[in-house]
N, C-alpha and C positions, 0 to 999 in steps of 0.2 A: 655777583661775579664781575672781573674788571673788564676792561674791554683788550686788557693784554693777552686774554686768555682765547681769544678770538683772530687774535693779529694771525697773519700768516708766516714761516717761517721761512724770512728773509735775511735777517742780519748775517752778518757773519759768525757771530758770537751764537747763532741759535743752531748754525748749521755743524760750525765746530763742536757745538755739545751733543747736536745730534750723530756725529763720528764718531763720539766719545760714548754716547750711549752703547754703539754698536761694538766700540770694540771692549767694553766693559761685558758687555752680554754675553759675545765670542769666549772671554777671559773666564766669568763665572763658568760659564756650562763646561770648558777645558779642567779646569780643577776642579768642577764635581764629578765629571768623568773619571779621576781618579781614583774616586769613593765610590759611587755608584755607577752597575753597570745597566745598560738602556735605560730606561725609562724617558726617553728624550724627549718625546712628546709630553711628558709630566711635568718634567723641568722645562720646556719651552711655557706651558701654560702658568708654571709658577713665576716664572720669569716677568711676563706680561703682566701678572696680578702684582707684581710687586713694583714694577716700572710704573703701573697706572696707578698705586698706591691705593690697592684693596685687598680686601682681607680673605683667605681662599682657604675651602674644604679640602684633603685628600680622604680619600675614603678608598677601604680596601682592605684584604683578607691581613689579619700579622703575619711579618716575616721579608714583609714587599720593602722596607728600608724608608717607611715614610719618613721616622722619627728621625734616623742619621742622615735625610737627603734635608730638612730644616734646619738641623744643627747645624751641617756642613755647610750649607747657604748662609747663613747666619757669620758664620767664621769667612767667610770668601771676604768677606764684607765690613768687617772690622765695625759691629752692629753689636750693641750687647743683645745677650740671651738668656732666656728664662724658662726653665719645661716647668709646666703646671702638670702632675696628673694627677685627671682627675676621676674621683670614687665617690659611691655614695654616702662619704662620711665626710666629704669636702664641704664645708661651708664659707659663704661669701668673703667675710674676712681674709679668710685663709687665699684667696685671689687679689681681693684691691689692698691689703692691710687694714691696720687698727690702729687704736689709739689707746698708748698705757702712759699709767703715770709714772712720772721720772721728778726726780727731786733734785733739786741743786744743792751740790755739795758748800758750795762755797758759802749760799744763805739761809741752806735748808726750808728753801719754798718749794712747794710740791705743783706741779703742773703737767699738762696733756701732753705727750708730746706724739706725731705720727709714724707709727715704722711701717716705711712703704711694705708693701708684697710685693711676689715676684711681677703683677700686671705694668711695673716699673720698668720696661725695656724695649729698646726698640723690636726686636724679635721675640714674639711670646709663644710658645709651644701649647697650644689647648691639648696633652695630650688623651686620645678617648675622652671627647667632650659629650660624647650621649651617654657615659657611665655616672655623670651625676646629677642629682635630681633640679628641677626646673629653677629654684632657688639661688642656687649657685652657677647654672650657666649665665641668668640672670644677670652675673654680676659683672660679667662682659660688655654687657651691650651700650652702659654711657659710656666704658673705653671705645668700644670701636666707632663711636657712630660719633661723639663729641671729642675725643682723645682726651680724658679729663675721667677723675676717677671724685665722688665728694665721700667724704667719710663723717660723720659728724655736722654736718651743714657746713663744710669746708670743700672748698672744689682745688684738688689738687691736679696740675695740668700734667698730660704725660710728654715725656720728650720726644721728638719728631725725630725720626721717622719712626713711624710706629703700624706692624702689621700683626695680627693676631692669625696664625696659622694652624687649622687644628686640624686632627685626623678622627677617624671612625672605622668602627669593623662593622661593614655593613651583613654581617651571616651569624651573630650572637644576639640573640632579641630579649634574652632572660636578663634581668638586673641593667637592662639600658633605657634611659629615658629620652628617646628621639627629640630632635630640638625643634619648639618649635617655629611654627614658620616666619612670625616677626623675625626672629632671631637667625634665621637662614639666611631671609633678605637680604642681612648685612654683610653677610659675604658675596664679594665679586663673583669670585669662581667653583664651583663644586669640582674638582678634577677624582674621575675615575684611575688609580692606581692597579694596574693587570697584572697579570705571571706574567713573567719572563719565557723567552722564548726559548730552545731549546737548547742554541749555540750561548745566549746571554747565561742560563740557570747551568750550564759547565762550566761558564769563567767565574761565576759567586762562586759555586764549591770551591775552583783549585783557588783563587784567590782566599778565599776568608778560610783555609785550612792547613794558609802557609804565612810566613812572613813578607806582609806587602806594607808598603808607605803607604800611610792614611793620613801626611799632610798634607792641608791648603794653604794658599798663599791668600791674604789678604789682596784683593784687587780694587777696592771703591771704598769710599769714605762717607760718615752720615749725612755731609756737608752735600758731597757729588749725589746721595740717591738724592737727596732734596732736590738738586740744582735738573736733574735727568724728569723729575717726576713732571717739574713746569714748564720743562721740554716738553715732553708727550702733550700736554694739553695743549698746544700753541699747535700741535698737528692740525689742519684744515678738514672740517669734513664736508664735504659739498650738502647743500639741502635735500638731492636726491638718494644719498647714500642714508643721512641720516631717516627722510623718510622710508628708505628699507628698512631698516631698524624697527621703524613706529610700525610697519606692516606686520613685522615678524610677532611682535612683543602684543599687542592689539590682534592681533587671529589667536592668542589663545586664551583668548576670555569669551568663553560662550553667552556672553550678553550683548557680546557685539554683534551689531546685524547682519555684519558681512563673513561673520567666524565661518569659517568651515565647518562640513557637518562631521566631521571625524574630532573638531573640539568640544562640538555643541552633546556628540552622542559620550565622551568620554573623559570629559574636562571639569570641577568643581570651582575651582579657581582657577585662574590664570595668572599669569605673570604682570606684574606692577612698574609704576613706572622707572624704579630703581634697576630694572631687566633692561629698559631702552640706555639710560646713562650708563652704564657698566658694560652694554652691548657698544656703544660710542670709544668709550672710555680703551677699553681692550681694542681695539680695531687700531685706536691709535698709536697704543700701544706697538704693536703686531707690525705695522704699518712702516713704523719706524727704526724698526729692530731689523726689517728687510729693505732697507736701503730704500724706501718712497716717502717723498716729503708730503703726502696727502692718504686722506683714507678714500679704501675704492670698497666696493658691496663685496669683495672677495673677503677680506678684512673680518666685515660685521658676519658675514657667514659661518668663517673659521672658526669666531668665539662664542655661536650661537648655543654650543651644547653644553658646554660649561659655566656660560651665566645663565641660562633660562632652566636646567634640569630639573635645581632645586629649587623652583620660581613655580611651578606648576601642581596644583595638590589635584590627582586623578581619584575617580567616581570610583566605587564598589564593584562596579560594573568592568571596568576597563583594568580594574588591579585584579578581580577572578580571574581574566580573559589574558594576563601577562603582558597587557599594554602599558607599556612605560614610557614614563617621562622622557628618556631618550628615543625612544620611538615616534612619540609625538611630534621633537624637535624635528627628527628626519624628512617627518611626513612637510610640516611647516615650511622647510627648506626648500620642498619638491614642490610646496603648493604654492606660495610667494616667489614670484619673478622678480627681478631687480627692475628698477624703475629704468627707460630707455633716454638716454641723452642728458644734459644738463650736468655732468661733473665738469667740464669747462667752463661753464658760464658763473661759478661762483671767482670770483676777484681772488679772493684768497688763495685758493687752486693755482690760478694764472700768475700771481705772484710768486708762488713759491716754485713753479713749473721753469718761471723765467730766470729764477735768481739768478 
């Protein structure tokens, strides 16, 4: 990592695109409003996964608009798009592409040639990614984690910006093969998609049972999410915010000496250290989207439940008893204090405090 990635955001040029980021942010969630009603806290978290440039679960009953609130982001953004869905008859290829033979007309030599799949976009749709079996989710994970797909002993690079966004029906368990947990990791974000409240589940009916505009305006270009992403990491986090993070992410591995005994009696694993940079990563995200040129413990807090959820695989014990993974996180929050003092004393802080 360079050491630009560490500077503080001072220049003008860093500060100007961090107003741009904001009023980009402002503009997308204005024109998905159009499409979708509430779910604002969904789309704030998808927001964040996609400004820190990570790849995020929604998970949620059908009918909650995951599928059209991705396309719709997707279009706000002038980003190509791809929906994958996926079944258990879906095989690998059928995600990264293959290789057929193609002959030249003009010398009649015959040769390999590659037809990408849809895993070729900046926005890819995993849709119902626990509907197909382990083989083929598989086929995701050198896209998401190298952005590069090899087919043939050929490594085909994918074009940047590149987020894999997938959804699940967490209440059908027949015919779904849950993913597993290497393959979680790679996701930033798990975000919980809810009902609709009661005033929101009246404006779906009379809206989608009349004639409404369901256009969006393109607002940001592949160029801008890039140039917005290496903004967010230029955000400062002071050593003591960061080691909140390392508290939060370290108490729920019951091997640690100092875990709590609510992880030790209820915890198999814990969360890894892709939990702490993603916990980092979102804060700054978060951070900058609210108008602060630095990350505070409020920050790594806000994004605790959505990167650590699916970071933790609970005991036999604590899944009889309906102890969950978000429960845990709660508990986490209430049991880790934020460290007292020292977000001033980091330079980077002060710099960007003083600009």
């Amino acid at each position: 990592m360079s050491n630009d990635t560490h500077e503080a955001m001072t220049s003008s040029s860093d500060l100007a695109a961090a107003l741009r980021l904001r009023e980009i942010h402002k503009k997308i969630r204005d024109e998905l409003r159009k499409i979708i009603v509430g779910q604002d806290e969904v789309i704030e978290q998808l927001l964040i996964s996609l400004f820190a440039g990570g790849h995020c679960i929604l998970e949620g009953v059908p009918g909650l608009a995951k599928t059209l609130l991705i396309s719709s982001l997707a279009r706000c953004m002038s980003l190509s798009f791809s929906r994958i869905q996926f079944t258990p008859d879906l095989m690998p290829s059928d995600v990264t592409g293959t290789e057929v033979i193609a002959e030249d007309k003009a010398t009649g030599q015959r040769a390999f040639r590659f037809l990408k799949g849809p895993v070729f976009a900046n926005i890819v749709l995993a849709d119902e990614i626990n509907r197909t079996p382990p083989k083929t989710q598989a086929a995701m994970l050198e896209a998401m984690q190298e952005k590069q797909v090899t087919v043939g002993g050929v490594r085909h690079e994918l074009t940047p910006p590149f987020f894999v966004l997938a959804t699940q029906n967490p209440i059908e368990q027949e015919g779904t093969y849950p993913l597993p947990e290497a393959q979680q990791d790679r996701f930033m974000f798990k975000v919980r998609v809810g009902y609709p409240t009661y005033e929101e589940e009246a404006e779906i009916a009379m809206k989608t049972t009349a004639e409404y505009d369901t256009t969006v305006v393109s607002v940001a270009s592949a160029a801008e999410i890039l140039e917005l992403q290496r903004v967010v990491r230029r955000v400062p986090a002071a050593p003591p915010v960061v080691k909140h993070a390392l508290d939060l992410v370290r108490g729920t591995r019951p091997s640690e000496p100092n875990a709590p005994e609510f992880v030790k009696r209820n915890v198999t694993w814990g969360a890894g250290p892709r939990a702490v940079q993603f916990l980092i990563l979102g804060a700054k995200a978060r951070a900058i989207l609210r108008g602060n040129p630095y990350v505070s413990t409020e920050d790594i807090r806000a994004v605790a439940g959505p990167v650590m959820r699916h970071r933790v695989v609970m005991n036999f014990a604590a899944q009889a008893e309906g102890y969950t993974p978000d429960k845990l996180v709660d508990d986490m929050l209430q049991h880790v204090k934020p460290h007292a003092g020292g977000l001033l004393a980091d330079d980077r802080v002060n710099k960007t405090i003083n600009a």
